[in-house]
N, C-alpha and C positions, 0 to 999 in steps of 0.2 A: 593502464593495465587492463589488458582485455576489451580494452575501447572499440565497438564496433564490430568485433570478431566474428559473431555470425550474422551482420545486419543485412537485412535483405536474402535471406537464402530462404528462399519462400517453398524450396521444394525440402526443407530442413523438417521434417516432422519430430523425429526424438532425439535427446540424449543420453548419453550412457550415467548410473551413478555415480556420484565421488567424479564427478568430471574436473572440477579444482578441489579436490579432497586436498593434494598437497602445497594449498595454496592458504599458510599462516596468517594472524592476524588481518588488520584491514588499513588501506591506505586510499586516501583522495583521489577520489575519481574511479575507481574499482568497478567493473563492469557499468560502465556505462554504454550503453545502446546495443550491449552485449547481442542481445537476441532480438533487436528491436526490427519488424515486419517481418517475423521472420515467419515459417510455416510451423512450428510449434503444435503440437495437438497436446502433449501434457509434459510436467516436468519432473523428474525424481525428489523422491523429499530427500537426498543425500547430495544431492547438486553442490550445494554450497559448504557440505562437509569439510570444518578446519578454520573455516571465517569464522574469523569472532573481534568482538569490541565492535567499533564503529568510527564511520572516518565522513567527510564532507563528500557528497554525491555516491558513495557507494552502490547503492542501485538508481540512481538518475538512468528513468528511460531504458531499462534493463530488458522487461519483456514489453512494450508498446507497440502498439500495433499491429501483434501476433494474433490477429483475426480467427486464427482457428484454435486457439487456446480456451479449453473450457473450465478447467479445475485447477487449483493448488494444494499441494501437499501441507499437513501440517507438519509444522517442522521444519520448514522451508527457510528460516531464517533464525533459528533455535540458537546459535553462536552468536547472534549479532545483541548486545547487553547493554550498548549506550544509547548516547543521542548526539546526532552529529546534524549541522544544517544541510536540506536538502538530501536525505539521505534516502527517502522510499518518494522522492516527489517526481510524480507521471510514470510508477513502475508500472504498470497493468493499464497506463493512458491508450484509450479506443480498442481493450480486446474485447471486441464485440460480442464474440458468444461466451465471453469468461461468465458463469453463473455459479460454480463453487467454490466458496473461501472460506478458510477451516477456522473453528474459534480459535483464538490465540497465535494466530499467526506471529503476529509483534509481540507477544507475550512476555520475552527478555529483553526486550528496547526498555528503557527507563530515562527517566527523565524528561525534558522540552530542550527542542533548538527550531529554528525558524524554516520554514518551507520544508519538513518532515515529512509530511503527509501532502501537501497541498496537490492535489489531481489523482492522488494516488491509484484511484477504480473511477473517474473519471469517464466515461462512454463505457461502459461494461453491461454487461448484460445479467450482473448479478439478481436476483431475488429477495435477498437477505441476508440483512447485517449479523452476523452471530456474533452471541452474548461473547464478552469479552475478546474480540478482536486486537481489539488495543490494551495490554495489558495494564494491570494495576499498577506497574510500575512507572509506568508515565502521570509523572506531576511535577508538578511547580508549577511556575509563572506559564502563561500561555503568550507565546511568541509570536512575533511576524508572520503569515502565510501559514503558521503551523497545519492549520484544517482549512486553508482554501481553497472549495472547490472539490475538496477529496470525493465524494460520490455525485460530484451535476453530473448532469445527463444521465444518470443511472435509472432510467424510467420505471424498471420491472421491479425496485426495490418496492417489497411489503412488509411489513411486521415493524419492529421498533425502529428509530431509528439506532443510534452506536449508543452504545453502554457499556462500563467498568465495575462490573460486580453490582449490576442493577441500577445504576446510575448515569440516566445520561449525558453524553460529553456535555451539552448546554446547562448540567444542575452543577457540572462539576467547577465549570467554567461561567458563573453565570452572568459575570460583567465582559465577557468576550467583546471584540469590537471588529468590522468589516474587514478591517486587517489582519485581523489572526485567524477568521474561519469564515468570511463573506464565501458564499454560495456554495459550502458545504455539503447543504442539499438540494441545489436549485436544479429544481425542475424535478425530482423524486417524491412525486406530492400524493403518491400512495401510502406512503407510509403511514403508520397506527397515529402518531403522536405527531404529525405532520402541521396539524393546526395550531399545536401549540410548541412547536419551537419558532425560540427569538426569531424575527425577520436579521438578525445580524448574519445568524447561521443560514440564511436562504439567499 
């Protein structure tokens, strides 16, 4: 559903609000590579208006490699209230000049499934992690791939790394292991608190 729709349409700069407003719940595989290389310069915080729950791959690859993608709405994903595996893994993989991400963006995701997050802002050209990105509502067991990889190559990251209400993922999580969040932050070695997080997370 929606697989590929506008991949590659590099002269695609916007789209309209509520572009799937009348597109209910969520089902496997749901935009996947939706807008991926595509020419994107920003995206409506009503886009996704009507998605809600969450399903396996839901955004896999969604906006990747939209190069000229700078900012995200908050709100952007405000329907979506589960945890599905693979659900946000490599959505934002290689937007190069992507530098704003709203806090709370995943704010109604809850729970853990495996390869969640893993690439997620992967090559981006973000700044900083804002304070609760990853909402509170994400816990339990920390799963397979959950955080692998989520911001490498994020060079320009400064300030904390991720934190849930002042706590960072590595105090939440503190027996994590290379398989549920290896190189997390490898190679963003600006960060504030960079020398002391686990080498598991790096």
């Amino acid at each position: 559903m929606f697989y590929g729709t506008f991949w590659n349409c590099t002269s695609l700069k916007t789209v309209p609000g509520k572009l799937f407003s009348g597109v209910s719940g969520a089902s496997y595989g749901m935009f996947i590579y939706t807008f991926a290389y595509s020419g994107l310069e920003s995206v409506p915080a009503s886009l996704f208006d009507g998605v809600s729950g969450a399903a396996e791959k839901m955004f896999f690859y969604t906006f990747a490699q939209s190069r000229n993608l700078k900012s995200i709405p908050a709100g952007l994903f405000s329907g979506v209230n589960g945890a599905a595996n693979n659900m946000f893994e490599l959505t934002f993989y290689a937007c190069l000049n992507l530098i704003d991400v709203p806090d709370g963006l995943f704010a109604n995701v809850s729970g853990t499934a495996e390869y969640m997050f893993s690439g997620t802002f992967q090559q981006t050209a973000m700044t900083s992690i804002p304070e609760n990105l990853f909402g509170k509502n994400i816990s339990g067991e920390l799963l397979n791939d959950m955080f692998t990889q989520t911001f490498k190559d994020a060079y320009y990251l400064t300030g904390p790394s991720a934190r849930i209400d002042g706590k960072y993922l590595y105090e939440i999580w503190p027996n994590a292991t290379a398989d549920q969040a290896g190189e997390c932050y490898n190679s963003a070695t600006k960060l504030s608190d960079y020398d002391t997080i686990p080498d598991v997370w790096k």
